[in-house]
VMD Tcl script that draws the C-alpha trace (Angstrom):
set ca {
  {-6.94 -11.56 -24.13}
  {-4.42 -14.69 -23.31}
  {-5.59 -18.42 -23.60}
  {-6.45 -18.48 -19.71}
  {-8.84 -15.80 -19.37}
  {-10.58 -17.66 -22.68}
  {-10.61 -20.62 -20.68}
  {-12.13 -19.17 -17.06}
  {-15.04 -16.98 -19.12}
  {-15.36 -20.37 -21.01}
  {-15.33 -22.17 -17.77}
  {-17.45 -19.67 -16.17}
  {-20.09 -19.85 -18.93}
  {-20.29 -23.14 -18.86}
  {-21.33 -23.71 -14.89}
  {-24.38 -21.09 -15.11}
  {-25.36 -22.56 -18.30}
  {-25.44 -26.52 -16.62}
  {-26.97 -24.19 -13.40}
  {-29.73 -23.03 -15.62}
  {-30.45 -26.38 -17.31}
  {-30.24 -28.28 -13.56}
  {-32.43 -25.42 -12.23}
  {-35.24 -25.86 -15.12}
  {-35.21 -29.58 -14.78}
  {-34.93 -30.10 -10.90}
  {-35.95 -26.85 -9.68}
  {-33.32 -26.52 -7.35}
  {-32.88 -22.95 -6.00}
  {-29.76 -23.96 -4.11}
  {-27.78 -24.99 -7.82}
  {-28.66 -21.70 -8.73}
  {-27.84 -19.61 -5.68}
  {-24.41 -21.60 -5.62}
  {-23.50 -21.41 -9.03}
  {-23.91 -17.48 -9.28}
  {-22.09 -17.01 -5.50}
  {-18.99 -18.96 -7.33}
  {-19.24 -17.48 -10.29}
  {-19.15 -13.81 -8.92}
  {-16.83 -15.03 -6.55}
  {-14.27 -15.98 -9.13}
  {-14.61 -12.90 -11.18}
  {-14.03 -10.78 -7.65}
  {-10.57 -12.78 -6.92}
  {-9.47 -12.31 -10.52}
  {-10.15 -8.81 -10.70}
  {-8.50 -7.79 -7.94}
  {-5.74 -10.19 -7.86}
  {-5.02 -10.12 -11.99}
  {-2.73 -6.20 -11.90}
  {-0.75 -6.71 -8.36}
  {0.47 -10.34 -9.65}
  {0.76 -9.35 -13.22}
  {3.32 -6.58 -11.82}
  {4.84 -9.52 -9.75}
  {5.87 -11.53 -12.32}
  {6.84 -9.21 -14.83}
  {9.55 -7.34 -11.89}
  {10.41 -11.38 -11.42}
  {11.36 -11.94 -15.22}
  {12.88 -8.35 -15.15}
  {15.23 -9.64 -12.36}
  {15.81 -13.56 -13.67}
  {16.58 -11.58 -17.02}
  {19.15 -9.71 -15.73}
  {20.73 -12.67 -13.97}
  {21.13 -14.68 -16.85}
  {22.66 -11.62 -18.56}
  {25.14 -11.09 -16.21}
  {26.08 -14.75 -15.56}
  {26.68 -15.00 -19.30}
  {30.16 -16.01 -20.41}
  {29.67 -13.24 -23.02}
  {29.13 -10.47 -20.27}
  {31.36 -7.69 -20.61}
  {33.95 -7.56 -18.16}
}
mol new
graphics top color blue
foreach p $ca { graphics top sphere $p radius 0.5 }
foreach p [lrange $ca 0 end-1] q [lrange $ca 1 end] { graphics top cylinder $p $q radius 0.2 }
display resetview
């Protein structure tokens, strides 16, 4: 796992555990309902977003990889 899926479970942890606390002491349903609908929300766009840009980037630093070893004064001629 890399530092920045740490960091959005982390963050995601974090916002239903201050929705459960606001919930118990105000006893708003809305904080709740909200929190979750993010929540679920967030792990939907990652899921489905994390393979098609992974694949993006890595054919991106395949290509700027191949530049700079091209462009290099060492590059055989």
């Amino acid at each position: 796992m890399d530092a920045l899926n740490i960091a959005l479970e982390t963050i995601g942890i974090a916002a239903i555990f201050y929705a459960t606390v606001t919930h118990r002491v105000l006893g708003h349903e809305l904080v709740w309902g909200m929190t979750s609908l993010v929540v679920a929300s967030s792990i939907l766009v990652h899921g489905l977003t994390a393979t098609p840009l992974t694949k993006l980037y890595g054919h991106s630093a395949d290509e700027d990889q191949h530049r700079s070893e091209s462009s290099s004064a060492f590059a055989d001629r």
